[in-house]
C-alpha positions in Angstrom: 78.5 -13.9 107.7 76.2 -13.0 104.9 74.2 -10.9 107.2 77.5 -9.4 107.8 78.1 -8.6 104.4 74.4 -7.2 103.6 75.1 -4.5 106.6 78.8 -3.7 105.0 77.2 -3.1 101.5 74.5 -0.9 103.0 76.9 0.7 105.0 78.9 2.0 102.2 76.7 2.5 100.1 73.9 4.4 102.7 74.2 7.6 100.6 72.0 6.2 98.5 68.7 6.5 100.4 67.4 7.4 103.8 65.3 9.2 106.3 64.4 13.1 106.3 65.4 12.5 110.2 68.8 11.6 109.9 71.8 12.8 107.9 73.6 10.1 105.6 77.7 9.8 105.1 77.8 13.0 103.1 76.0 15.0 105.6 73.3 15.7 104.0 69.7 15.2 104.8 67.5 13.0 102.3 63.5 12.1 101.9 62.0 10.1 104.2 60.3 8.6 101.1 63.0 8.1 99.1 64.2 4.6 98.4 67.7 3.0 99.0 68.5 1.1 96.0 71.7 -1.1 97.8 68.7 -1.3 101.4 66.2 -2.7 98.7 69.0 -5.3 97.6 69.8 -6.5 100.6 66.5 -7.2 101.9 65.6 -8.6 98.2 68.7 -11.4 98.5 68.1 -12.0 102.2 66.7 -15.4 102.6 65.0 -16.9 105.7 67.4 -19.2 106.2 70.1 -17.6 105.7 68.7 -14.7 108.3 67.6 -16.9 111.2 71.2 -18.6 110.8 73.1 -14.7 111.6 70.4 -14.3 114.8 72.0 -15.2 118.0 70.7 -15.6 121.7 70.6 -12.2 123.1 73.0 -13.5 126.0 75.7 -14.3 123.0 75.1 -10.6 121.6 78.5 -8.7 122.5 78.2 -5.8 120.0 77.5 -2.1 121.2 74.2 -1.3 121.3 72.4 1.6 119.3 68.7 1.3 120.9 65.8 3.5 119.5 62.5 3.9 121.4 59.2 3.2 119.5 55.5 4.2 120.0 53.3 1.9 117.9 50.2 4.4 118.5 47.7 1.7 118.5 44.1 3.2 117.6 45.3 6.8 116.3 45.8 8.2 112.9 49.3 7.2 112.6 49.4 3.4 114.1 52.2 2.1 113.0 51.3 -1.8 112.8 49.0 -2.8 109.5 49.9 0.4 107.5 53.1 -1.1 105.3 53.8 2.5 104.2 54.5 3.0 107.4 56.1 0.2 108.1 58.5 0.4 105.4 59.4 3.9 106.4 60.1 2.7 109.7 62.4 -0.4 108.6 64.4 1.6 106.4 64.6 4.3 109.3 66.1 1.7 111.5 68.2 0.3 108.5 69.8 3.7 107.1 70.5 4.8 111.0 72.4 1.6 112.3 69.9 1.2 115.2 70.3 -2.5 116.1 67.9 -2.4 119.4 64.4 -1.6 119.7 62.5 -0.7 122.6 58.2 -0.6 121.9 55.7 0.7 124.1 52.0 -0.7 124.5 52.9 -4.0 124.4 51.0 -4.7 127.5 48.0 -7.2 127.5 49.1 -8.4 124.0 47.3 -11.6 123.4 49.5 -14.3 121.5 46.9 -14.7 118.7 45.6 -11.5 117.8 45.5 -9.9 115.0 48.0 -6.9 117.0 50.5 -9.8 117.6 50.8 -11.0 113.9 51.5 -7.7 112.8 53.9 -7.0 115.6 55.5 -10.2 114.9 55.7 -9.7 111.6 57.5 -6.3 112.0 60.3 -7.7 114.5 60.8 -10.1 112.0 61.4 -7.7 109.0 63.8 -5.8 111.5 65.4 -8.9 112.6 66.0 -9.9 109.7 66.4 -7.1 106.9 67.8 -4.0 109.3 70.2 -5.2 111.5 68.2 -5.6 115.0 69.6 -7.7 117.3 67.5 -7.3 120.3 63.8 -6.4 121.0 62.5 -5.0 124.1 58.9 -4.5 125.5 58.5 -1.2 128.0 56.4 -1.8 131.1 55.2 -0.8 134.0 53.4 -3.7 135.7 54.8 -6.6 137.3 52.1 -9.0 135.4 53.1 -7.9 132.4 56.4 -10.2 132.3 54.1 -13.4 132.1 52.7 -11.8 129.4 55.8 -11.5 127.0 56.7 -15.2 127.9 52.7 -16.0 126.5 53.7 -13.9 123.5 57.0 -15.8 122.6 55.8 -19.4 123.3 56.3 -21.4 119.9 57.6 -18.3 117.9 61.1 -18.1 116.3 64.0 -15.9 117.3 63.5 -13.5 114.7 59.6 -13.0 116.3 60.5 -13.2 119.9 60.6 -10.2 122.7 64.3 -10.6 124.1 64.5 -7.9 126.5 61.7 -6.9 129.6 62.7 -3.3 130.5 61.1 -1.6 133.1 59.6 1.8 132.4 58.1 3.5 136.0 59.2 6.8 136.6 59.0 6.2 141.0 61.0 9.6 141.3 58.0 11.5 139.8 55.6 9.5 142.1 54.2 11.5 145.3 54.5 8.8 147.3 58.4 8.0 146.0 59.8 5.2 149.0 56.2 3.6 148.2 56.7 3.8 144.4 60.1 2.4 144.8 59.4 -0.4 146.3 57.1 -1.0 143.8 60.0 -0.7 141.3 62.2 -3.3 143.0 59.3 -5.6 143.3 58.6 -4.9 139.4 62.2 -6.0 138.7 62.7 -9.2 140.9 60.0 -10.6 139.9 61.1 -9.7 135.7 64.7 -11.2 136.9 63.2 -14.1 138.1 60.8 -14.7 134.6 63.9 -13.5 132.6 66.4 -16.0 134.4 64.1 -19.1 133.1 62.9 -18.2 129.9 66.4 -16.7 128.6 65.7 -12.9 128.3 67.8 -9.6 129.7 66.5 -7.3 131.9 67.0 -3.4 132.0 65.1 -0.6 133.5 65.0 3.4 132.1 66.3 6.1 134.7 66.1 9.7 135.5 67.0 10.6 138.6 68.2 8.4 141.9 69.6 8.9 144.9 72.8 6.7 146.0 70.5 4.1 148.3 68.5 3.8 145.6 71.2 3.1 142.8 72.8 0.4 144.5 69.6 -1.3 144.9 68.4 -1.1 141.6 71.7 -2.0 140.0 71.8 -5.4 142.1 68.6 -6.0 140.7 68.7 -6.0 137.0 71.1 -6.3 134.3 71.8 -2.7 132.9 70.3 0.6 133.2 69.1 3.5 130.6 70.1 6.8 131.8 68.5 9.7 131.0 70.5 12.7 129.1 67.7 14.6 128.1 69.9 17.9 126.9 69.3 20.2 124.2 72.7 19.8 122.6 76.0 17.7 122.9 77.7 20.6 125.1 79.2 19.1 128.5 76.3 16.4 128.5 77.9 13.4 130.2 78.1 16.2 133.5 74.3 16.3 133.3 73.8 14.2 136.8 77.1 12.6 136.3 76.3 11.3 140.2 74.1 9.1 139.2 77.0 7.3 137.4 78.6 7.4 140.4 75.9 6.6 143.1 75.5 3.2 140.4 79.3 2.4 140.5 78.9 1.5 144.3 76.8 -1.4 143.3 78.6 -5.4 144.4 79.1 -5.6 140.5 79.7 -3.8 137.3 77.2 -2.1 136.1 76.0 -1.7 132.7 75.1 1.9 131.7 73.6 3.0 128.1 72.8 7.1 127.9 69.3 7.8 126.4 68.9 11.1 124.3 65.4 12.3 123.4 65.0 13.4 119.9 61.6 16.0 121.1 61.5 19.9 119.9 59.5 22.6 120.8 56.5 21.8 119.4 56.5 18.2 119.5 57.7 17.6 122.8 56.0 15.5 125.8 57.6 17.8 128.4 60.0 20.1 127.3 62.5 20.7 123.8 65.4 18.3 123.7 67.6 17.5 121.0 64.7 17.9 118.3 66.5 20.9 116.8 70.3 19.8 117.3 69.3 17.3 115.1 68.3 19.5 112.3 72.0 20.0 112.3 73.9 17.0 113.3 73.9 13.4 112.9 72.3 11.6 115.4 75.0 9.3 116.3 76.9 12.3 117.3 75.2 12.6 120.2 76.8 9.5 121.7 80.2 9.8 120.0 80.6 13.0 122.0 78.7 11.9 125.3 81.4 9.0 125.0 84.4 11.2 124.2 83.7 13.3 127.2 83.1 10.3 129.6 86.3 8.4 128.5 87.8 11.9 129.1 86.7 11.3 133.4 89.2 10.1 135.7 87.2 9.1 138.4 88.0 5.9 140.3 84.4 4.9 140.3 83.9 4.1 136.2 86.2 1.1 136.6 83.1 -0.1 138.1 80.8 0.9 134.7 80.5 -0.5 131.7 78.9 1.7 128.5 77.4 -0.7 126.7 75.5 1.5 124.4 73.3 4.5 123.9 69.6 4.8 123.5 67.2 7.4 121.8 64.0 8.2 122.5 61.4 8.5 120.2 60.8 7.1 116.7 58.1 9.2 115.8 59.9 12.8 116.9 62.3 11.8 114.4 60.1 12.2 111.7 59.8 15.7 112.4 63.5 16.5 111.9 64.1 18.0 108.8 61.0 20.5 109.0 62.9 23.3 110.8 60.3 26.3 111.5 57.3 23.9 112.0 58.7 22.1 114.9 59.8 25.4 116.5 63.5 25.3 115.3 65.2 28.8 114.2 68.4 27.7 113.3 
């Protein structure tokens, strides 16, 4: 309840501060360095035991997600953990933008008592507990690496802990692809089986399948993150709408989240996304219109999907909305 109440202040109140990434209830962008008086408040009155008390299980968590990829860039420049500068940007970026799940990368190999797990920790915590995050995920790629999440969360508290294994291994773009797949399955049987006993979810990130291999993969884990990678919000749910479809013949309803990439011209890992359509829009609009047009299908098959959520990736290309001309934007 009173975690409840912190998010309803903030909420109405999120004009007040934000990120240079995002837009706030007036539509208009603000500083990422500029400070949210009501955010401060809320994090300031937030107690420990009054936080841990609003965390729940993330089997009991039924609200929609709002998931935001994140690169901690361990050993560069800009590494997020053990910079609080940056780590305050990042909370308050989470905070001011309702995003409620995160996914990290290079989590791998993470021993339980380094110095890389305290300060990892120590973030989920603060977002836990001051932003609204309600789930945590760790992206891999190897089957090992599930055993190593369960090492990390031994003895640690709800608000620390890793809930969600999610597989990240693009097989599609493999040259060896029925090999590679294999591979995949393999990655996520094994992940079920880890997740089933030590009370975690299991997802795995998308782009492009063919029907066999959608029914497999949906039998296999508990939802899926599907690519939209699109430059703007036009038509985008008919962006390999099959894919939806080839899932729906799975022996169970599957859940489906959307991911949007946030990367522009000059920023990009493989080509411009939504990096400038963001320089104009919120981006929550990006899934209130992806939703609009796929409650808009009349296809037989969705009875068979569940949207449980949508999903952006990444943190950092965020950071370079707002700067227009330098990222490559025009408009």
């Amino acid at each position: 309840m009173i975690r409840l109440l912190l998010i309803s202040i903030a909420f109405l109140l999120s004009a007040c501060g934000g990120s240079g990434s995002v837009k706030n209830t007036g539509e208009q962008y603000v500083s990422a360095s500029t400070s949210s008086a009501v955010s401060n408040a809320a994090v300031s009155i937030s107690s420990s035991t009054a936080s841990n008390a609003a965390l729940s299980s993330s089997s009991a968590i039924s609200e929609e997600l709002y998931g935001l990829y994140v690169s901690l860039h361990m050993g560069r420049a800009d590494q997020l953990l053990g910079n609080s500068q940056r780590e305050d940007r990042f909370i308050q970026f989470v905070r001011d933008n309702g995003f409620n799940y995160l996914i990290f990368y290079e989590l791998e190999g993470i021993e339980p008592t380094s110095l890389k797990a305290q300060q990892f920790s120590s973030l989920v915590s603060r977002a836990k507990l001051t932003a609204g995050v309600t789930q945590v995920a760790a992206a891999l790629g190897d089957v090992g690496e599930a055993d190593t999440i369960v090492k990390y969360n031994k003895g640690r508290p709800a608000a620390e802990r890793i809930d969600v294994l999610n597989v990240e291994y693009e097989f599609w773009n493999k040259p060896n692809r029925k090999m590679e797949f294999a591979t995949t399955i393999s990655m996520l049987e094994r992940f079920r089986s880890v997740a089933l006993a030590n009370q975690l979810t299991t997802e795995i990130y998308i782009g492009w399948i063919d029907a066999t291999e959608a029914i497999s993969l949906a039998n296999v884990t508990d939802r899926i993150l599907v690519h939209f990678y699109r430059q703007n919000d036009i038509d985008i749910v008919n962006f390999g709408i099959e894919r939806l479809e080839y899932l729906a013949a799975a022996s169970r309803k599957v859940k489906i989240a959307p991911i949007f990439s946030a990367e522009g011209p000059k920023n990009t890992y493989d080509v411009p996304f939504m990096g400038c359509w963001l320089e104009n829009n919120a981006n929550q609009q990006a899934f209130k219109s992806w939703k609009a047009q796929y409650d808009a299908l009349t296809h037989t098959w969705k009875e068979n999907i569940e949207i449980v959520g949508a999903t952006w990736f990444v943190y950092d290309k965020f950071l370079d909305v707002g700067i227009g001309p330098a990222n490559g934007c025009t408009n």
